[in-house]
N, CA, C and O atoms as a Tripos MOL2 file, in Angstrom:
@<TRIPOS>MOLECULE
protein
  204   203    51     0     0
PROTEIN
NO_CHARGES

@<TRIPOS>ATOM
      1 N          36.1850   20.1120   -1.6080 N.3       1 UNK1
      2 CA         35.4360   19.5500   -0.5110 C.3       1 UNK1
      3 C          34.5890   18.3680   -0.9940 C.2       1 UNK1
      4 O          35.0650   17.2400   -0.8650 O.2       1 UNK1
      5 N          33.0990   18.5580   -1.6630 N.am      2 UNK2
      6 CA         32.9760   17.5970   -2.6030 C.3       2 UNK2
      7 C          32.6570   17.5170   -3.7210 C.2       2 UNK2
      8 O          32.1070   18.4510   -4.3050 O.2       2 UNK2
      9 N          32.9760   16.1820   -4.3690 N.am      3 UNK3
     10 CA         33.3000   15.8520   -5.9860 C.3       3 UNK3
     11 C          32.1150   17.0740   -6.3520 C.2       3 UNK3
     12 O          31.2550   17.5490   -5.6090 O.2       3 UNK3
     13 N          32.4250   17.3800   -7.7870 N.am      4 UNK4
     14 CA         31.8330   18.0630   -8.5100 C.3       4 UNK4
     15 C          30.2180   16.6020   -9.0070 C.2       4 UNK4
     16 O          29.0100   16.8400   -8.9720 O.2       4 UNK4
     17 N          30.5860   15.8770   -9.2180 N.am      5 UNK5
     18 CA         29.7790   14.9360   -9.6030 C.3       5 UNK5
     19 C          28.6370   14.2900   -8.9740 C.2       5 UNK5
     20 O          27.6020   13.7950   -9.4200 O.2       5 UNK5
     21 N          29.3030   14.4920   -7.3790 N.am      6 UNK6
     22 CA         28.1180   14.7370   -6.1100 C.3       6 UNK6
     23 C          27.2640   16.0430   -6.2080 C.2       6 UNK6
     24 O          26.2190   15.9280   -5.5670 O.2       6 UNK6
     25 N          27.3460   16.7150   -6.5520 N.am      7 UNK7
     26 CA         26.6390   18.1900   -6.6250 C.3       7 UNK7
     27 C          25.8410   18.2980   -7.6160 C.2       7 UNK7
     28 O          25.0710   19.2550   -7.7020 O.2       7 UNK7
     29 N          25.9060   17.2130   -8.6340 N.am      8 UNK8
     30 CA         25.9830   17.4540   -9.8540 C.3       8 UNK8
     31 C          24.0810   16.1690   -9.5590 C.2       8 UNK8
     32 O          22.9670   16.4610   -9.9950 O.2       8 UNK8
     33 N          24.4500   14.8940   -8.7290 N.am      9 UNK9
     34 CA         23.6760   14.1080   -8.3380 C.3       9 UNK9
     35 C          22.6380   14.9560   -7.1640 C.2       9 UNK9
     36 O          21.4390   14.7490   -7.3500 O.2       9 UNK9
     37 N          22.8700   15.5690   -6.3860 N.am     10 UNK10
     38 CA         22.5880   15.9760   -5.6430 C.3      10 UNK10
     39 C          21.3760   17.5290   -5.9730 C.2      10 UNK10
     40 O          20.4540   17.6460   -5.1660 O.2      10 UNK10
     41 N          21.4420   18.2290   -6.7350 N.am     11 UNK11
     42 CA         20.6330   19.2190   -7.9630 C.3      11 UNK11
     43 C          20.3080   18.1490   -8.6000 C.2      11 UNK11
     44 O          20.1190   17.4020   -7.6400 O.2      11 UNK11
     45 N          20.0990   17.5110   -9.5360 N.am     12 UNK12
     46 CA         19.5620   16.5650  -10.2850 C.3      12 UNK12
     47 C          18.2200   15.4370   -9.3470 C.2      12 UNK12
     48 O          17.1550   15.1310   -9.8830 O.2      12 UNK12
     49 N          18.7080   14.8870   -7.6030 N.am     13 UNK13
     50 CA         17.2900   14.4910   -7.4010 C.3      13 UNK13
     51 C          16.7310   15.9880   -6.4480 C.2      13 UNK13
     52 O          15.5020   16.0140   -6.3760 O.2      13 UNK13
     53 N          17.2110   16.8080   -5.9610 N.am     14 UNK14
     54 CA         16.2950   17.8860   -5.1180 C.3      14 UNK14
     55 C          15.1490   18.7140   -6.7400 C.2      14 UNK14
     56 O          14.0340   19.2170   -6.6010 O.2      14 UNK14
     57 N          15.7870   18.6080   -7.8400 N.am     15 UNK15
     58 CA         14.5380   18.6420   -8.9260 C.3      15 UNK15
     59 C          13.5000   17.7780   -9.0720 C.2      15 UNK15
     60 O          12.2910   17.9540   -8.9220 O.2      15 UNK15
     61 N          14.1550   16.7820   -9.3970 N.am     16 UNK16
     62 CA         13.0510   15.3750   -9.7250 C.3      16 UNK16
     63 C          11.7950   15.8140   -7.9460 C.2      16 UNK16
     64 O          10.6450   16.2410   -7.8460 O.2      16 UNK16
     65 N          12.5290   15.5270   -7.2300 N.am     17 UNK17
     66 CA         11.8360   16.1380   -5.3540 C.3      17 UNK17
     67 C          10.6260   16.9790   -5.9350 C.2      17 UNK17
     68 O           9.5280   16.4310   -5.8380 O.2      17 UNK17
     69 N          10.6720   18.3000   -6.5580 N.am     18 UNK18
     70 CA         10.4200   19.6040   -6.7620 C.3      18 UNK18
     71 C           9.3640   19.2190   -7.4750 C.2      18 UNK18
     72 O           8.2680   19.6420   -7.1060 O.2      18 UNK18
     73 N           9.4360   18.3110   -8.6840 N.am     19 UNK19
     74 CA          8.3950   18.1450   -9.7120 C.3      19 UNK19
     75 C           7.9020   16.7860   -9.0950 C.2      19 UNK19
     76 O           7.0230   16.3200   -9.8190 O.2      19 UNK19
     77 N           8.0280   16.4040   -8.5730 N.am     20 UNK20
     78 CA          7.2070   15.4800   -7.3630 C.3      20 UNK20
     79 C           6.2890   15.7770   -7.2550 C.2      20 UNK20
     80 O           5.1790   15.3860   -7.6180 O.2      20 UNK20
     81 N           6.7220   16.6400   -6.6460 N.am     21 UNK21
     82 CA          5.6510   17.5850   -5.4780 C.3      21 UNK21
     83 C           4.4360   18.2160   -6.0380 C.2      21 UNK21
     84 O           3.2400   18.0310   -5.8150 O.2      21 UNK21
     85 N           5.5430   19.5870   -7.3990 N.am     22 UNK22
     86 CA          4.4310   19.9610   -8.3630 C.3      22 UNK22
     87 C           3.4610   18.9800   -9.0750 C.2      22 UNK22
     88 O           2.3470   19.4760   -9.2390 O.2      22 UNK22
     89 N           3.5710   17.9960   -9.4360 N.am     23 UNK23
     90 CA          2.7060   16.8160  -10.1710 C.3      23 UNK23
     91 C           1.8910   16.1670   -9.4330 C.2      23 UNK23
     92 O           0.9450   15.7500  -10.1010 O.2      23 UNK23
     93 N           1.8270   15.8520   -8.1760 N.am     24 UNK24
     94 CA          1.2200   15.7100   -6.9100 C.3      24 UNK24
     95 C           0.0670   16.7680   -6.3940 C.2      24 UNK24
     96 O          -0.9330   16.5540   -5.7080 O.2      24 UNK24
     97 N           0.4840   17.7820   -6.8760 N.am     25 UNK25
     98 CA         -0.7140   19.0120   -6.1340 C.3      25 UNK25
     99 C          -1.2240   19.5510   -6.9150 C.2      25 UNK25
    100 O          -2.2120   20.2210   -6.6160 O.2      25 UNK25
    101 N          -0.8470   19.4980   -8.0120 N.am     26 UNK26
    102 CA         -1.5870   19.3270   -9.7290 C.3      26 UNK26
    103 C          -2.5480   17.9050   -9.9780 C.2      26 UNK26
    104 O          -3.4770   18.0290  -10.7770 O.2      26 UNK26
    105 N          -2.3770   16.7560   -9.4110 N.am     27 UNK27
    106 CA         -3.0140   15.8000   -9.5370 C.3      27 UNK27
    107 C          -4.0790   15.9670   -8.6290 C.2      27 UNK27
    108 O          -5.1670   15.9920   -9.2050 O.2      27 UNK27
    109 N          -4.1370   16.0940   -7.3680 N.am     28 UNK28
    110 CA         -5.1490   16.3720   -6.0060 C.3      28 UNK28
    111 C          -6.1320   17.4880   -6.2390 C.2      28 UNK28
    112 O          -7.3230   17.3800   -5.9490 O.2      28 UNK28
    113 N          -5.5260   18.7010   -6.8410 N.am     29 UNK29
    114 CA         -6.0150   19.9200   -6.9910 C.3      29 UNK29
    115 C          -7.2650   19.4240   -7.9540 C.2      29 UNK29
    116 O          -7.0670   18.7170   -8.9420 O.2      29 UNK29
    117 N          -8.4780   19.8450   -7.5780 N.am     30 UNK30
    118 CA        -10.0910   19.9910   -8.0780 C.3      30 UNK30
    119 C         -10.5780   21.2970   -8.3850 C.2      30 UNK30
    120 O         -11.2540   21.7470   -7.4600 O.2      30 UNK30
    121 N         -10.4530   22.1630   -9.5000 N.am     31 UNK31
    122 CA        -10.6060   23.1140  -10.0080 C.3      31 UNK31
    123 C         -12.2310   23.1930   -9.8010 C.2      31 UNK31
    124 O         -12.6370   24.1640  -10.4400 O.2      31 UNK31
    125 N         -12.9980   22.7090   -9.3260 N.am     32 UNK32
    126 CA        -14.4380   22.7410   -8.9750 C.3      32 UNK32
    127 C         -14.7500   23.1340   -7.3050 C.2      32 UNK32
    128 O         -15.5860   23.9400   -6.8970 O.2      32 UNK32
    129 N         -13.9310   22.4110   -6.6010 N.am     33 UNK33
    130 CA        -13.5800   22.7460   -5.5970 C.3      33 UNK33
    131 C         -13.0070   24.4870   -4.6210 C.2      33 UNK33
    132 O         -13.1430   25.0970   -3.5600 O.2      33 UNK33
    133 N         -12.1840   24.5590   -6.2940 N.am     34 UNK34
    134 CA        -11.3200   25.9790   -5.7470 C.3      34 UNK34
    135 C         -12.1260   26.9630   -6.1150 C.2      34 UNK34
    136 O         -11.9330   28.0810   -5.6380 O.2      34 UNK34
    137 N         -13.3960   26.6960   -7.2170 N.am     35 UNK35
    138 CA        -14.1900   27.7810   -7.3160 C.3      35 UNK35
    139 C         -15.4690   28.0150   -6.6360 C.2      35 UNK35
    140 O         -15.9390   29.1520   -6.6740 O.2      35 UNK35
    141 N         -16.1650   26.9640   -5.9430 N.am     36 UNK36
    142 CA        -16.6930   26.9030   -4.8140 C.3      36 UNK36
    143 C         -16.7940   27.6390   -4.0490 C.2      36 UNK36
    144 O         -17.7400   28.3630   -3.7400 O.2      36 UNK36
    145 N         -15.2040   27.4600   -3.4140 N.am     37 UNK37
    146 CA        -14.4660   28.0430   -1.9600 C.3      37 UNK37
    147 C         -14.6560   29.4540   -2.6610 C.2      37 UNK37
    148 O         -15.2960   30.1740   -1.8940 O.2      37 UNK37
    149 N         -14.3510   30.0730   -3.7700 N.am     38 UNK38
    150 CA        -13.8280   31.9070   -4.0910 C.3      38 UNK38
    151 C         -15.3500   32.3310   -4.2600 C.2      38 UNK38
    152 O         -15.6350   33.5280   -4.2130 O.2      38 UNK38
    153 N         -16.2490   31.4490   -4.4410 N.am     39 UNK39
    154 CA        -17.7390   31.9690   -4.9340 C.3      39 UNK39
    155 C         -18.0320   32.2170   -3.5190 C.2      39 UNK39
    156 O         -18.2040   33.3600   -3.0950 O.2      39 UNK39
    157 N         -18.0880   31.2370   -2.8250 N.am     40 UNK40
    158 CA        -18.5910   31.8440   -1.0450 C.3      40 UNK40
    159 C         -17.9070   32.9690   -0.2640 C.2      40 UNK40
    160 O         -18.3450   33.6210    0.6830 O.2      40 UNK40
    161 N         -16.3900   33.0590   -1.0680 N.am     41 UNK41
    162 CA        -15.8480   34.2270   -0.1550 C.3      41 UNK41
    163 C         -16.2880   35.0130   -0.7990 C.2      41 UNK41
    164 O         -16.9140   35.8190   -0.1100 O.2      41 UNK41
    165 N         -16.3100   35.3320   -2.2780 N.am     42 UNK42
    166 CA        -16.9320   36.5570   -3.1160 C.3      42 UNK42
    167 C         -18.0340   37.1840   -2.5950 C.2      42 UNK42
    168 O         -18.1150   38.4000   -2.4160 O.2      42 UNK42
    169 N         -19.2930   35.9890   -2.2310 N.am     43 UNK43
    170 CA        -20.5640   36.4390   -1.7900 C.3      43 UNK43
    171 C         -20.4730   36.5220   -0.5580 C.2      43 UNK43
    172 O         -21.5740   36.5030   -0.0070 O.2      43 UNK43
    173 N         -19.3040   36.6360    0.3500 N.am     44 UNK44
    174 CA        -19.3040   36.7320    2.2460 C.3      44 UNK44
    175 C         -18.8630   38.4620    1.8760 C.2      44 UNK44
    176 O         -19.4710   39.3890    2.4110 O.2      44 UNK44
    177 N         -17.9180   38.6460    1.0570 N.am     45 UNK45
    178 CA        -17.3350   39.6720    1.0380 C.3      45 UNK45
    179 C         -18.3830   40.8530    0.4130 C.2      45 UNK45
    180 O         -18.4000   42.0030    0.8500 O.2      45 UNK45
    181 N         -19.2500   40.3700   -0.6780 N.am     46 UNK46
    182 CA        -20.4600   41.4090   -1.5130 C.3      46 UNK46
    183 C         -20.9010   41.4570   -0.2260 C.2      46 UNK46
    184 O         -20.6490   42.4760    0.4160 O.2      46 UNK46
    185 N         -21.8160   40.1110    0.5520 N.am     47 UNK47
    186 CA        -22.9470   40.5860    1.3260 C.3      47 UNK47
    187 C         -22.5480   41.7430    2.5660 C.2      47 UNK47
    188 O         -23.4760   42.4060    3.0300 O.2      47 UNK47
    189 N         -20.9250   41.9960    3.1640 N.am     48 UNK48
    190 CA        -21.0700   42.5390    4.3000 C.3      48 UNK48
    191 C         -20.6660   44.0060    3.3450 C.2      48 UNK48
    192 O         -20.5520   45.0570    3.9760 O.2      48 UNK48
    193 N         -20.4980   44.0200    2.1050 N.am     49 UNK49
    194 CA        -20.1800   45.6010    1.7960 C.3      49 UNK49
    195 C         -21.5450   46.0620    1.3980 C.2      49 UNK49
    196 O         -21.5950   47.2910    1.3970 O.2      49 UNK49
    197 N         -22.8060   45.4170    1.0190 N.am     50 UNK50
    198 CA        -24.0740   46.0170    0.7150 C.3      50 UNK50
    199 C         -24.5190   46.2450    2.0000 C.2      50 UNK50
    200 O         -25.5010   46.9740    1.8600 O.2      50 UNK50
    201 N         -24.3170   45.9900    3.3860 N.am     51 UNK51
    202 CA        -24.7890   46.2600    4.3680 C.3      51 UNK51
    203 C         -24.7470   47.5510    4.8430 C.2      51 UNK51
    204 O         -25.2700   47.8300    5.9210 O.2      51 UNK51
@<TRIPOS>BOND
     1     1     2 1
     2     2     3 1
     3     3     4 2
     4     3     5 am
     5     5     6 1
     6     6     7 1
     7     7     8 2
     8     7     9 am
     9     9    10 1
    10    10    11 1
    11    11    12 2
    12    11    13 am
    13    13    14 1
    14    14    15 1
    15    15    16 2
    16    15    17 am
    17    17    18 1
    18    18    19 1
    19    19    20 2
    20    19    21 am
    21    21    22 1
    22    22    23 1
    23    23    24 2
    24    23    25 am
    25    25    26 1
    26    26    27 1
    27    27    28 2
    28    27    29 am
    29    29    30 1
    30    30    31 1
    31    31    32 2
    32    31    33 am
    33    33    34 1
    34    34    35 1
    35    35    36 2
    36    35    37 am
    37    37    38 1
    38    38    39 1
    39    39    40 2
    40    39    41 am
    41    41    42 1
    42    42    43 1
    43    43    44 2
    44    43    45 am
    45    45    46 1
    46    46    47 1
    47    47    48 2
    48    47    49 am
    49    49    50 1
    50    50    51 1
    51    51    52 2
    52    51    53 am
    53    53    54 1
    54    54    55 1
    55    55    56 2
    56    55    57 am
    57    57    58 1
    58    58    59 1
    59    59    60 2
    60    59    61 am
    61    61    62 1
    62    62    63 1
    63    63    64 2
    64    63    65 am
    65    65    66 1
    66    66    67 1
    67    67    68 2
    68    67    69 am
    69    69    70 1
    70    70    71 1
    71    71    72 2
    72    71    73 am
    73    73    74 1
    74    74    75 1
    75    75    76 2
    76    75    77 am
    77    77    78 1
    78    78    79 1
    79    79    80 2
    80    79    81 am
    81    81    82 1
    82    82    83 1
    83    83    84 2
    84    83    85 am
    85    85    86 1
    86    86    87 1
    87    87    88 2
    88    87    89 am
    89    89    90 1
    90    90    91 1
    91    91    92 2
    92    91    93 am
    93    93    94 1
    94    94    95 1
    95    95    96 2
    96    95    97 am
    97    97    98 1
    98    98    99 1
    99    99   100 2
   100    99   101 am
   101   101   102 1
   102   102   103 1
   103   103   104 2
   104   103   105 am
   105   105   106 1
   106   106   107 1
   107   107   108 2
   108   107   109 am
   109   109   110 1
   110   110   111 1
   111   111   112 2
   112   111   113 am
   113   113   114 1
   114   114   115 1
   115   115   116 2
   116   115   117 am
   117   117   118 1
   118   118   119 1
   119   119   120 2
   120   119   121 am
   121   121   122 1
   122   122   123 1
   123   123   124 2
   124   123   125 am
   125   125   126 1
   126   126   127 1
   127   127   128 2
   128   127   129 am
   129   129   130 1
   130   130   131 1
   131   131   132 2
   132   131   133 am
   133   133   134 1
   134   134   135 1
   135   135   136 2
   136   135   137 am
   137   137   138 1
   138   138   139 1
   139   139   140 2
   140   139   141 am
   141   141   142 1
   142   142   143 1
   143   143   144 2
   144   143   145 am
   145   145   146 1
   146   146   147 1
   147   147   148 2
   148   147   149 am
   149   149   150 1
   150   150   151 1
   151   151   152 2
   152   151   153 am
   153   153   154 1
   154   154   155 1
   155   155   156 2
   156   155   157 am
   157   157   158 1
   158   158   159 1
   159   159   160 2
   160   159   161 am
   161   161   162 1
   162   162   163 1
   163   163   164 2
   164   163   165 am
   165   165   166 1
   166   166   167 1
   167   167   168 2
   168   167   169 am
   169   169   170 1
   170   170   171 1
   171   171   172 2
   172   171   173 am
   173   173   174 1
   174   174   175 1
   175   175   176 2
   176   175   177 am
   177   177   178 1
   178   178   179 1
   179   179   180 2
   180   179   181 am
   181   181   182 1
   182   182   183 1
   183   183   184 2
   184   183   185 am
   185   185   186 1
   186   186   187 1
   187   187   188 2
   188   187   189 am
   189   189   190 1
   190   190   191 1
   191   191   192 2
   192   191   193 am
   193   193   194 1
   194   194   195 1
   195   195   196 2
   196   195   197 am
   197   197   198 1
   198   198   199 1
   199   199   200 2
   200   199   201 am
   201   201   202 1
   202   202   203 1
   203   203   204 2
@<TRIPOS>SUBSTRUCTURE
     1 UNK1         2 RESIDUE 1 A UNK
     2 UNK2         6 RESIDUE 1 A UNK
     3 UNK3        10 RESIDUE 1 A UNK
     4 UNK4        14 RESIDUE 1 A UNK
     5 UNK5        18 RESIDUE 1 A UNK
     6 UNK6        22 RESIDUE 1 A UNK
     7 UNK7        26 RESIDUE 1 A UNK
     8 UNK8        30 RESIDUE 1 A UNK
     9 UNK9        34 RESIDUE 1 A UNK
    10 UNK10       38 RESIDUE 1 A UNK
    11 UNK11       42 RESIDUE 1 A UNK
    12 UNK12       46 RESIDUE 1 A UNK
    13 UNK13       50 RESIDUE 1 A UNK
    14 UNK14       54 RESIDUE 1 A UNK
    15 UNK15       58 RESIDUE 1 A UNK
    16 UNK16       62 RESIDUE 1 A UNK
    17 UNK17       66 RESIDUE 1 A UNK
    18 UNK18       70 RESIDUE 1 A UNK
    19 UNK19       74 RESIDUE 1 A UNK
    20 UNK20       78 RESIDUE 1 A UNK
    21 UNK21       82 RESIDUE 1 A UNK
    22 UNK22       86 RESIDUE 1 A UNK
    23 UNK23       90 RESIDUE 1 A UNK
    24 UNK24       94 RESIDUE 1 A UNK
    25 UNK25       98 RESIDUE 1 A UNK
    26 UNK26      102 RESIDUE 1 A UNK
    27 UNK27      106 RESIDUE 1 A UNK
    28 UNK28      110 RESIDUE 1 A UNK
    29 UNK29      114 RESIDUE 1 A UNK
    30 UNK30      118 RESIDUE 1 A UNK
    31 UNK31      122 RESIDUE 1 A UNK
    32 UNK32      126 RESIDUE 1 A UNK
    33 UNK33      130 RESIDUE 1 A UNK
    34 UNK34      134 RESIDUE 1 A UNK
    35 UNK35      138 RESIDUE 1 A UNK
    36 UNK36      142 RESIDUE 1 A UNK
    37 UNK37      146 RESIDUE 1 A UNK
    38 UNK38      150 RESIDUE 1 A UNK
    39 UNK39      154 RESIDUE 1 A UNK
    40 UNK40      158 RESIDUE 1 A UNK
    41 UNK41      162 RESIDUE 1 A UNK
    42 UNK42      166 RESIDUE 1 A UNK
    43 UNK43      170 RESIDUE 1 A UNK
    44 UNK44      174 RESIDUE 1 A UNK
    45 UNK45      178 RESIDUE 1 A UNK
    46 UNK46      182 RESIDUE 1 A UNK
    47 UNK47      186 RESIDUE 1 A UNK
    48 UNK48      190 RESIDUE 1 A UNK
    49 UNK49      194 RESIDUE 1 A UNK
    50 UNK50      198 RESIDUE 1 A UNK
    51 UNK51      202 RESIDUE 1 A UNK
């Protein structure tokens, strides 16, 4: 149906796509940010179980 060599191009950019993406949301991503956000849910979640 088709060439082996199309398939072959075709896996080769849906990767390159893949690590795009990953290198992209690895670049944006603010590890200061994400601990922020888990410290306020931590302390939403302590304060309503000491209640």
């Amino acid at each position: 149906m088709f060439p082996h060599t199309l398939g072959g191009i075709v896996e080769e950019f849906a990767e390159t796509i893949i690590y795009v993406i990953a290198l992209v949301y690895l670049w944006r991503f603010k590890l200061s940010d994400f601990e922020s956000c888990l410290l306020r849910k931590l302390n939403f979640e302590l304060s309503h179980i000491n209640q």
